[in-house]
Structure formats: structure tokens, C-alpha cells
N, C-alpha and C positions, 0 to 999 in steps of 0.2 A: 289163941294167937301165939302165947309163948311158947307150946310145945313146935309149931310147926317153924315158926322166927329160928328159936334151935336148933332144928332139924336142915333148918336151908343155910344156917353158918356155919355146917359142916358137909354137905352135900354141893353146894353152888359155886359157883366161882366170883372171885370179888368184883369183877366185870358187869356181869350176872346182876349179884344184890346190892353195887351201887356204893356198898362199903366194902371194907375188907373181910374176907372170908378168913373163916378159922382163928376168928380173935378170941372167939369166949373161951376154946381149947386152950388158946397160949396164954390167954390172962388167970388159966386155972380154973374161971368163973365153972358154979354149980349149975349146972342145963339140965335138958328134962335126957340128952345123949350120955350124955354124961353119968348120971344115973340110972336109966333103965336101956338105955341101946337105942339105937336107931328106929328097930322096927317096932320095938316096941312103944314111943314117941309117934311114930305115925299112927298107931291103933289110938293111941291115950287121945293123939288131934281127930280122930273120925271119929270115937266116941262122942266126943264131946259138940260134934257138927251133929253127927246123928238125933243127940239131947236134946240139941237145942231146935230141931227140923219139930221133934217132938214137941217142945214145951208152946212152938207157934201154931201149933196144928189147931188149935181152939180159936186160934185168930181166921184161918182159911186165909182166904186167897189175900184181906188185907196186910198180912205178915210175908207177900213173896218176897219184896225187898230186902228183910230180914234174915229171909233162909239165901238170899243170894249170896246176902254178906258174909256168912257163918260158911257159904260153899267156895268164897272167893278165898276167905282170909285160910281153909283148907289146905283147896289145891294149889293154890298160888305155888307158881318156882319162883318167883323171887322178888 
């Protein structure tokens, strides 16, 4: 969730996500952009979707809600 949160308060517009965009830029705040870039921030977020597609996969189909979450809280724009 925190890498992609990051990744949309610099990518979105403050329209968009409802609060102000590019606040964690102006308040200096430490983000996952901030530290490794952009794109590298969306790989860190699909890894970590990917992880977790995996660690439900011993559940099967009772875990789809699960991987829906982990697929929303991803792609999600905003």
C-alpha cells in the first residue's frame, strides 16, 4: 500500500486523490519516490502484489477476495 500511496502523490492530481497532491514532496517527507524513483516504486508495489498472489495460493479459490485486495490496493489511480 505505501509504495503505491507514494507513487500516486506524485503521479495524480489532487482532484484525482481527493487530497492534495505532491504534499509528501513539499513537506520533504521520506517516500519509497523519493528514495528509489518512480519506476522503481511501481516494481517494489507489483512485487509485493505478486508475494502475496503467492503466499494465498495454498488457500485457492477461498483466498480470491484476498488477491482482489492486494490487485486493487496495486492498480488503484487514486
Amino acid at each position: 500500500f505505501r509504495a503505491r500511496d507514494d507513487v500516486l502523490d506524485v503521479e495524480e492530481s489532487s482532484e484525482a486523490l481527493g487530497k492534495t497532491a505532491g504534499k509528501d514532496q513539499a513537506q520533504q517527507k521520506i517516500t519509497f519516490p523519493a528514495v528509489y524513483g518512480l519506476e522503481r516504486s511501481r516494481q517494489m508495489a507489483e512485487e509485493e502484489r505478486r508475494a502475496a498472489h503467492a503466499a494465498l495460493a495454498l488457500f485457492g479459490d477461498r483466498a480470491e477476495r484476498l488477491r482482489q485486495i492486494a490487485d486493487f490496493i496495486v492498480k488503484r489511480k487514486a
